[in-house]
N, C-alpha and C positions, 0 to 999 in steps of 0.2 A: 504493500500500500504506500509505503512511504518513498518507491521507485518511480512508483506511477506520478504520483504529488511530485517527485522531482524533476520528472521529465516533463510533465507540463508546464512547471515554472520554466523551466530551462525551454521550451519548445514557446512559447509565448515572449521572452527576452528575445530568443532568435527571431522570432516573427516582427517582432518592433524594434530592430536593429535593423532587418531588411526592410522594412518600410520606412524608417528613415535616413538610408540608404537611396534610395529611388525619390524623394522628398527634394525639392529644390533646395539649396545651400545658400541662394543670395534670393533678395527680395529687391521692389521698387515698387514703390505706391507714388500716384501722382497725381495730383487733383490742381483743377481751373476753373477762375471764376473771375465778372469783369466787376470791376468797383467802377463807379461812375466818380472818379475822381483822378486829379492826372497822377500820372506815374511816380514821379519824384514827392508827392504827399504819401502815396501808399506804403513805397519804400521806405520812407523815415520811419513808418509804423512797424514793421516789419525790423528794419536793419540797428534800432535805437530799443534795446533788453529792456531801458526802463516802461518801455510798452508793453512788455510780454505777456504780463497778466491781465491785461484786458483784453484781451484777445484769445490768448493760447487756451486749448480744453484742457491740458493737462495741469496747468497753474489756477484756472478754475475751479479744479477738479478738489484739489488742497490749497484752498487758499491762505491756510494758516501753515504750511511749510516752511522751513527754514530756508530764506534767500538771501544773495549777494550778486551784487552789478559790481562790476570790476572793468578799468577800461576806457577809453574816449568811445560814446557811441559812434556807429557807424563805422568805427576803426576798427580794421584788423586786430586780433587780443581781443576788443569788447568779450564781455564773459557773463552769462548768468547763470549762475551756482544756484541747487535748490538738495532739499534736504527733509523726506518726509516718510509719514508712514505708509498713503498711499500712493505714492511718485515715485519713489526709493529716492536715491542719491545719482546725482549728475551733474554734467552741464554744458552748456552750447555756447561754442564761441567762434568768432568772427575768423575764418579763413581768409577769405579774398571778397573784394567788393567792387563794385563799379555802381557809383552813383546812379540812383533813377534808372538802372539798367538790372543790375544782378548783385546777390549776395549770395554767398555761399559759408555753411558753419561744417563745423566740428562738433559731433554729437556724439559723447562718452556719458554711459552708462556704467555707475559704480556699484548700485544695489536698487533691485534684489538682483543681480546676475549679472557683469558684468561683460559690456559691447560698446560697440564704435558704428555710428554710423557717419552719412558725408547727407547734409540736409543742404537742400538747394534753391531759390528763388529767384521766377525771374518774372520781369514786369517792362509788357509793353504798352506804348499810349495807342489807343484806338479811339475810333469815331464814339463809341460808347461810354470811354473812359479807359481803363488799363487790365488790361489782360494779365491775372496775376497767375502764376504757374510754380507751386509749390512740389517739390519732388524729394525722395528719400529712401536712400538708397544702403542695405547691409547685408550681413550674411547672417544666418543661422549653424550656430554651429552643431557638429552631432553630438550625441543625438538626439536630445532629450530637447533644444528649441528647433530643429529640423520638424521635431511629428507636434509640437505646438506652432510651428509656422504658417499654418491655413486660419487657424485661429487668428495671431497676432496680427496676420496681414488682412482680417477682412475688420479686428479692432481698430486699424492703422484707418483704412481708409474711410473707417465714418468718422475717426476722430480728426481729419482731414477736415475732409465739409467742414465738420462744426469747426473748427479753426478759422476756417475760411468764411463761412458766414458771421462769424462772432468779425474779426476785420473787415469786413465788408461793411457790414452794422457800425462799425466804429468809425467807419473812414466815413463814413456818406450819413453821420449825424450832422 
């Protein structure tokens, strides 16, 4: 009895090793949406951390987290630290920039598990107003966020939107 019990556990470990095995290893979620406001205002919102929590779902989400702006907004370095029980620990900082055009961060996750992603923004002016284009892009490592991956990527892209509409709402008050 206690073979049989062994080989199932063992035969079920094999089974969700090979399924996250076959599981994509990188992800990208990418959402767009036009603010009726010109480019170079949406950007400031966006590229200046001391905005993040009026916008971001995730800093909505705990607004009582532990944070730190660190930084010249808009400047490469700029850094927002946060620190909680349902956010875990991280933070996002200013890689490269091109005014009114694109921002790109540095997205390190400390806890609850620790990853890297590369977050991306770009913003064009159209007859509407600006075309904002949020993207983000990382890996899953094996195995264990490989077979949470379908999960975390369809968490990602609704907490997109709401990102998106929460700025949009802010920029066009």
């Amino acid at each position: 009895m206690i073979l049989v019990i062994l080989y199932v556990v063992l035969g079920l470990i094999a089974l969700a090793l090979l399924i996250a095995a076959v599981l994509p290893g990188k992800y990208l979620v990418e959402k767009t949406i036009v603010i009726k406001r010109p480019a170079a205002e949406v950007y400031n919102k966006v590229a200046d951390l001391n905005y993040y929590k009026a916008w971001n779902p995730w800093a909505k989400m705990e607004p009582d987290a532990q944070t730190a702006i660190t930084g010249s907004p808009m400047h490469v370095g700029h850094k927002y630290y946060w620190n909680g029980k349902k956010v875990g620990e991280g933070s996002l900082t200013v890689r490269s920039a091109t005014p009114g055009k694109a921002i790109n961060f540095d997205l390190v996750f400390l806890k609850p598990f620790k990853s890297a992603a590369d977050d991306a923004w770009d913003f064009t002016d159209t007859a509407d107003g600006t075309k904002v284009v949020w993207r983000n892009r990382g890996t899953f490592p094996f195995p264990v966020a490989r077979l949470m991956g379908p999960s975390i990527t369809k968490q990602l892209n609704g907490q997109f939107e709401e990102g998106l509409r929460n700025l949009k709402e802010m920029c066009e008050q």
